[in-house]
Structures are given as structure tokens and as C-alpha cells.
C-alpha positions in Angstrom: 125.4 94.0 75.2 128.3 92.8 77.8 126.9 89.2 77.7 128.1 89.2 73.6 131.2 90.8 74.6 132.0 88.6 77.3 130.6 85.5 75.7 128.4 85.2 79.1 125.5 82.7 78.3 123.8 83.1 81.4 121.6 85.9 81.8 121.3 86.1 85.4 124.1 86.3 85.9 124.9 89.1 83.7 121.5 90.7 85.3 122.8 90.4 88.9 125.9 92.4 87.4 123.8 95.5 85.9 122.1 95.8 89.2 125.0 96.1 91.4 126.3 98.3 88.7 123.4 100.8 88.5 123.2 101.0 92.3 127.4 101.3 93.2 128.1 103.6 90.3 125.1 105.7 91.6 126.2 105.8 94.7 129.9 106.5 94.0 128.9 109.8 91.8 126.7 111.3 93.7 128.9 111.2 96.7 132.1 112.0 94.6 130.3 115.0 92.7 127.2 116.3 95.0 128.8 118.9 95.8 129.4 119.9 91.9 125.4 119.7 91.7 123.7 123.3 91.6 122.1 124.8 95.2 118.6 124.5 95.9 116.6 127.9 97.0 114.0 126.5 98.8 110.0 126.6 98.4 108.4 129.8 99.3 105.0 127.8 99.9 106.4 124.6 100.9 106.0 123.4 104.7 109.3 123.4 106.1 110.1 124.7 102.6 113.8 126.6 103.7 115.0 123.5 105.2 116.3 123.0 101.6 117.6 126.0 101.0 121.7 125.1 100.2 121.4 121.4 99.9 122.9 120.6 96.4 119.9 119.7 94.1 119.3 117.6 90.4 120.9 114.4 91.2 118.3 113.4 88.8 121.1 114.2 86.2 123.4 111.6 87.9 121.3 108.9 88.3 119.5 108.9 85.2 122.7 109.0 83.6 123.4 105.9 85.3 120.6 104.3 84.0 120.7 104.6 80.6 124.2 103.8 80.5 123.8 100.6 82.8 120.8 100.1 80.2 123.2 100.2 77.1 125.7 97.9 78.5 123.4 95.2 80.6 120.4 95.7 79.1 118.7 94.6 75.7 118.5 97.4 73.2 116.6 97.9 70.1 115.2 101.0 68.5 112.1 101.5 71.1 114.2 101.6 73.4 116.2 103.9 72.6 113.9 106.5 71.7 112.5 105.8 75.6 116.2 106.4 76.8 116.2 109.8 74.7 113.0 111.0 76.1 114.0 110.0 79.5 117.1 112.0 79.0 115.4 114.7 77.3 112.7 114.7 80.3 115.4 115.0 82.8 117.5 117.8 81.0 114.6 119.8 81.4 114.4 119.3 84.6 118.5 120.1 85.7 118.3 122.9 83.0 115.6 124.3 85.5 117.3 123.4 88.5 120.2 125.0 87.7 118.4 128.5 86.7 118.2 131.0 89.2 114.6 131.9 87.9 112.2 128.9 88.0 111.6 128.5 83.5 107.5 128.9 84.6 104.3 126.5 84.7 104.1 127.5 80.4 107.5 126.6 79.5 108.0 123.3 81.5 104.4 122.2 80.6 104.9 122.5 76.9 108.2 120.8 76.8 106.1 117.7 78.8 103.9 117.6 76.3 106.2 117.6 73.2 108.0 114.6 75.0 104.4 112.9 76.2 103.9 113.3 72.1 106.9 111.6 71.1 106.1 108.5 73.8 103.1 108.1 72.9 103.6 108.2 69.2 106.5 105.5 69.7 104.6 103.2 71.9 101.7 103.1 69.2 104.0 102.4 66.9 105.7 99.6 68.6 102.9 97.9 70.5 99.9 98.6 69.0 96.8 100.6 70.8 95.0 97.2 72.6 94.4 97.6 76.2 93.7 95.1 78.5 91.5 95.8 81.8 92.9 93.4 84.0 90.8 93.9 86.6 87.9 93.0 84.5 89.8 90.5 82.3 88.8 92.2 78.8 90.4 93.4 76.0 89.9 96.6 74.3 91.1 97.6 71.2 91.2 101.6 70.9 91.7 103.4 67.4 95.5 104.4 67.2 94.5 108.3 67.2 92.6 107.6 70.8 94.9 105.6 72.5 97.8 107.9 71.4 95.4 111.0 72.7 94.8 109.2 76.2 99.0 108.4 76.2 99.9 111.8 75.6 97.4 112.8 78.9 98.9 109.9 81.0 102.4 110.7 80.0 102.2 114.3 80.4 100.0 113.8 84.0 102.5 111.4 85.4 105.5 113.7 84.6 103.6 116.4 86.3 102.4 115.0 89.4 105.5 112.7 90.2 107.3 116.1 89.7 104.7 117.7 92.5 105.1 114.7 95.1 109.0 115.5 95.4 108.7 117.6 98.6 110.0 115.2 101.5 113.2 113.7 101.9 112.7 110.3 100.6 109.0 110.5 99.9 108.9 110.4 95.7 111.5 107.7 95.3 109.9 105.5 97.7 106.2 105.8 96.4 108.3 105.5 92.2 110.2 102.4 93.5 106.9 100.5 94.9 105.2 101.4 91.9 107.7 100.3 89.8 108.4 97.6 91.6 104.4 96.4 91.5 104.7 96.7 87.9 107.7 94.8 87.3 106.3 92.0 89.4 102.9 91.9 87.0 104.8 91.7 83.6 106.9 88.8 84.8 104.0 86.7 86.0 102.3 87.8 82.7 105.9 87.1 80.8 105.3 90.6 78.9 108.0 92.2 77.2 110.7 91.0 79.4 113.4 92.8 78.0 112.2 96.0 79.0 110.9 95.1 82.2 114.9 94.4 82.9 115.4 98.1 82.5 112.7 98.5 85.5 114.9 97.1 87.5 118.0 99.0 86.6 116.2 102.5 87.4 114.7 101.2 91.3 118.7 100.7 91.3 119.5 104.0 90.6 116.7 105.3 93.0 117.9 103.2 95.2 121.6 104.7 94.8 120.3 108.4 95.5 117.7 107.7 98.1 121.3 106.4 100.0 121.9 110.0 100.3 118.1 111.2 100.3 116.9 109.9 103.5 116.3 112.3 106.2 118.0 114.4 106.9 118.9 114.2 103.2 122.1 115.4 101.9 121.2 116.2 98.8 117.9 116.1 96.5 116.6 114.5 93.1 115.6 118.3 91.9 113.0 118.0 88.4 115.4 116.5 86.6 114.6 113.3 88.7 110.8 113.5 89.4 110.2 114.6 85.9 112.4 111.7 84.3 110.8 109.5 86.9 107.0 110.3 86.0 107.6 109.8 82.3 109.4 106.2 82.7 106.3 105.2 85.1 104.2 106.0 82.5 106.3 104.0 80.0 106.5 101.2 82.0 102.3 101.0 82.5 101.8 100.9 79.0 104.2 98.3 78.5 102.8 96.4 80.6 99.8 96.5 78.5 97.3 97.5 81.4 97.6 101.7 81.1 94.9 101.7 83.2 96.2 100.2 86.3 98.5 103.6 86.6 95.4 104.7 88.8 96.1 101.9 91.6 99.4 101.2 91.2 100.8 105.0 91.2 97.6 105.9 93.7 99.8 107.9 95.9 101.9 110.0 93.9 98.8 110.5 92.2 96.7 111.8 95.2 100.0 113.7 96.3 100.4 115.7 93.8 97.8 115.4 91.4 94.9 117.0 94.2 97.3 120.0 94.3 96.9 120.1 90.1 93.2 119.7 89.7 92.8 122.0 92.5 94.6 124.7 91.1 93.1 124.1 87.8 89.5 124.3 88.4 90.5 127.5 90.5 92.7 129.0 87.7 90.3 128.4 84.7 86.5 127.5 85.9 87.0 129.8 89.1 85.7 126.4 91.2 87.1 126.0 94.9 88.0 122.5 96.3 89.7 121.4 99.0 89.7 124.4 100.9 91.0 123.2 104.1 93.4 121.0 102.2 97.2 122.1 101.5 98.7 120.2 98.9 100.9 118.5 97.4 99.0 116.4 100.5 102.2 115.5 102.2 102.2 119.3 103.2 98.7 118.8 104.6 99.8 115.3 106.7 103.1 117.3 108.1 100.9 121.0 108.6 98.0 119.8 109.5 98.1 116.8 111.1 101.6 116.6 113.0 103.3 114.3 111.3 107.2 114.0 110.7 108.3 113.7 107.3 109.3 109.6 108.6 105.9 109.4 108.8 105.0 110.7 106.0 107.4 108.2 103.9 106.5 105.4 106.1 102.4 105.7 105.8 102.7 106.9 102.0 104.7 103.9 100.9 102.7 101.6 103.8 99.0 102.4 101.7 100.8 102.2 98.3 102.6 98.9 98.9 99.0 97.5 100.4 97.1 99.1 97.2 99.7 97.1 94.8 99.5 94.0 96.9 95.8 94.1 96.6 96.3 94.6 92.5 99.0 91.6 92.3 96.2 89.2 93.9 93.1 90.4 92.1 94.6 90.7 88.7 96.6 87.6 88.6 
């Protein structure tokens, strides 16, 4: 949009703008308004849980914000798009509304509101891009009936939303593991040259992150809350299936997935098949590494992101 306003021909440079933009204008509201944000309580069950207790919590409103604006003015927009900047709004208002109640909204509530939003993805990307897969590990295209593919979006979308949400528990941790992934992702649809107007937009939000995680690394000064992981989770899943390979999201997101993800299926074999797993296990699993085995939450950042960023490697050589 500003390259037509200014009459600026060259992209790159008007890219190079929206970056700077996304991450200074991130940075300058959070530290302006941080205190505005509302109080975290602390996790009950959480190792080390109280340590939050008081810190100012859902900068996820700020910095989402920021994106989709920085989005609307650098960025390319056309009607998909803009239904992916609602739901990411919409994901991330139901994250602050939460973080600013004094009673959590409960597992029901939150749940269903993912999945009306994992719906509405799902139904748009369909519409927009078709339901072919490619395995690009294997090299081989599938082409899934529109009703499947939108059923297996709708699992993705709601999953990721859900355990991104459960690997925000250490200062840092979550927005590192979301920028690498992101980061991995954006690197494979340039080399494949797919859809590179949104893959513009993956850039803008590791901007953002990178904006709050200024103020996010330990000791942290203030915290994403749901209304960042839960934004966070659904645009990683949005940007997957954009790239065309969905199926990747199991390499390339391996470690928020086996952060908190364990912690889901564990709880949900327990809950409604009354199966035990895990049982000397704590999850999310970055309560386990800090409990259990000692390490300081810089370790737990550093090894996390040190795995995930030799997982994607690995995926950038094999697949292309």
C-alpha cells in the first residue's frame, strides 16, 4: 500500500521499511504502555510458576496489533488476507479478553472459540488455494477432497493454537521456538517462489516477536499472555498451509509441538480413555528440563531453539 502512495517502485526497499517499522513501533508501545497491560497471577502448577505473579501480561494485544497494521500499510493485501488478519485478531482477543479476567474463561470456552476460528481458516484457505498437498519430503503430490483437507485444517489449526498456547511458560522460550519456525518456513517458500506476497507478512510478525522478546528475555519484564501464543499458533498454522506442505508443521514446529502438545495428549488419554503416560514426565516439557533435570530457563531457550534450528536446517537440505 505505501509503495502506491509514495510512488516507491522498489520493493525492497519499501520491505526494509515495514520491518524496521513492525519491530521499532513494537518496541516503542510496549515500553510506553506495559505498564497499562493487565497483571499476571501466576501458575498454580507451573515450576517456578509465582515468579510471574505481577509482571504486566498480553502484550500479545500490542504486537499483534502491530502486525496487522504494519501488514495493511507495507504489505500486499487482498481479500485472503484479510480474513487471516481478522482471525488473527480474533485469536488474539480471546486470548487478552482471558488475560485480563480474574477467572481463567475454562478449557470448554477457549477450546470452542479455537475451533470456530480453526473453521473459518480452514474454510478460507480451501477456498483460496485449493486442497493439493505436497509431501516434500517424498516429492509427491496429493490431491485431498476439499471436505478432508478442510477436516485435517481445522485439527492442525486448532492443535497449533493450543499447543503454542501451552509452550508459553519461560521467559523467551515460545517466541524463540515461533520465530525459528517461522523463519524455516519463510526460507522454503522463497526457494520454492510460493505465494510471495504472504510470505512478506512472515516476516513482519518475527518483527513483532522480535519487538516483545526485547522485553521478554530473562528476567522478562513483561509477558506475551494468550493473546500472543494463541495468535501465534494460528498464523504458524496459516503459514504451513501456505506453503503448500501442511505436513511439514511436524518438523518444522517439532518443539513447540513436543512442549506442549505431550502435556495435551497426556491429559487427554487420562481425562477420557483413563490411559496413563508419561508418568515421571511433567509437562509442558520445559517444566520437566527445569524440575527435573536442573536446568535454568537460559538453557532451556538455548537447547529448545538449538534442536529446532538443527531440525529445520535438516528440512531446508532434504526438501530442497
Amino acid at each position: 500500500m505505501i509503495s502506491r502512495l509514495l510512488n516507491i517502485s522498489d520493493y525492497s526497499i519499501v520491505g526494509f521499511l515495514g520491518v524496521v517499522f513492525a519491530y521499532l513501533f513494537t518496541c516503542l508501545l510496549l515500553g510506553a504502555g506495559m505498564n497499562k497491560l493487565p497483571r499476571d497471577h501466576g501458575r498454580e502448577f507451573a515450576h517456578d510458576g509465582a515468579l510471574s505473579a505481577g509482571k504486566p501480561r498480553g502484550a500479545g494485544f500490542v504486537f499483534i496489533l502491530v502486525f496487522v497494521l504494519s501488514v495493511l500499510v507495507f504489505g500486499t493485501v487482498d481479500t485472503e488476507m484479510i480474513i487471516y488478519l481478522i482471525l488473527t485478531v480474533a485469536a488474539m482477543m480471546t486470548g487478552y479478553l482471558d488475560d485480563c479476567s480474574k477467572v481463567s474463561w475454562g478449557e470448554l470456552r477457549k477450546g470452542l472459540l479455537d475451533l470456530v476460528i480453526a473453521v473459518m481458516a480452514a474454510v478460507t484457505m480451501v477456498n483460496f488455494n485449493g486442497s493439493t498437498v505436497v509431501l516434500a519430503l517424498a516429492g509427491q503430490t496429493i490431491v485431498f477432497s476439499p471436505i478432508v483437507y478442510g477436516i485435517l485444517a481445522v485439527i492442525l489449526v486448532w492443535g497449533s493454537i493450543n499447543v503454542t498456547n501451552c509452550a508459553d511458560g519461560v521467559d523467551g522460550l515460545s517466541g524463540t521456538l515461533a520465530i525459528i519456525t517461522l523463519a524455516t518456513i519463510y526460507v522454503i517458500m522463497n526457494r520454492v517462489e510460493c505465494a510471495p506476497e504472504f510470505s512478506y507478512s512472515i516476516l513482519l510478525f518475527i518483527a513483532c516477536i522480535l519487538g516483545y522478546l526485547w522485553f521478554n528475555a530473562t528476567p522478562s519484564r513483561l509477558l506475551m499472555g494468550d493473546a500472543g501464543s494463541r495468535a501465534m499458533g494460528l498464523f504458524i498454522a496459516i503459514a504451513v498451509m501456505k506453503m503448500g506442505s501442511p505436513f511439514l508443521y511436524f518438523l518444522v514446529a517439532l518443539m513447540l509441538m513436543l512442549d506442549g502438545g505431550l502435556g495435551l495428549v497426556k491429559v487427554s488419554l487420562l481425562r477420557f480413555l483413563k490411559i496413563k503416560i508419561l508418568t515421571k514426565v511433567r509437562t509442558p516439557l520445559h517444566d520437566h528440563v527445569r524440575k527435573n533435570m536442573g536446568w535454568s530457563n537460559a538453557q532451556t531457550v538455548f537447547k529448545f531453539a538449538i534442536i529446532q534450528i538443527l531440525i529445520s536446517a535438516a528440512v531446508v537440505w532434504m526438501v530442497y
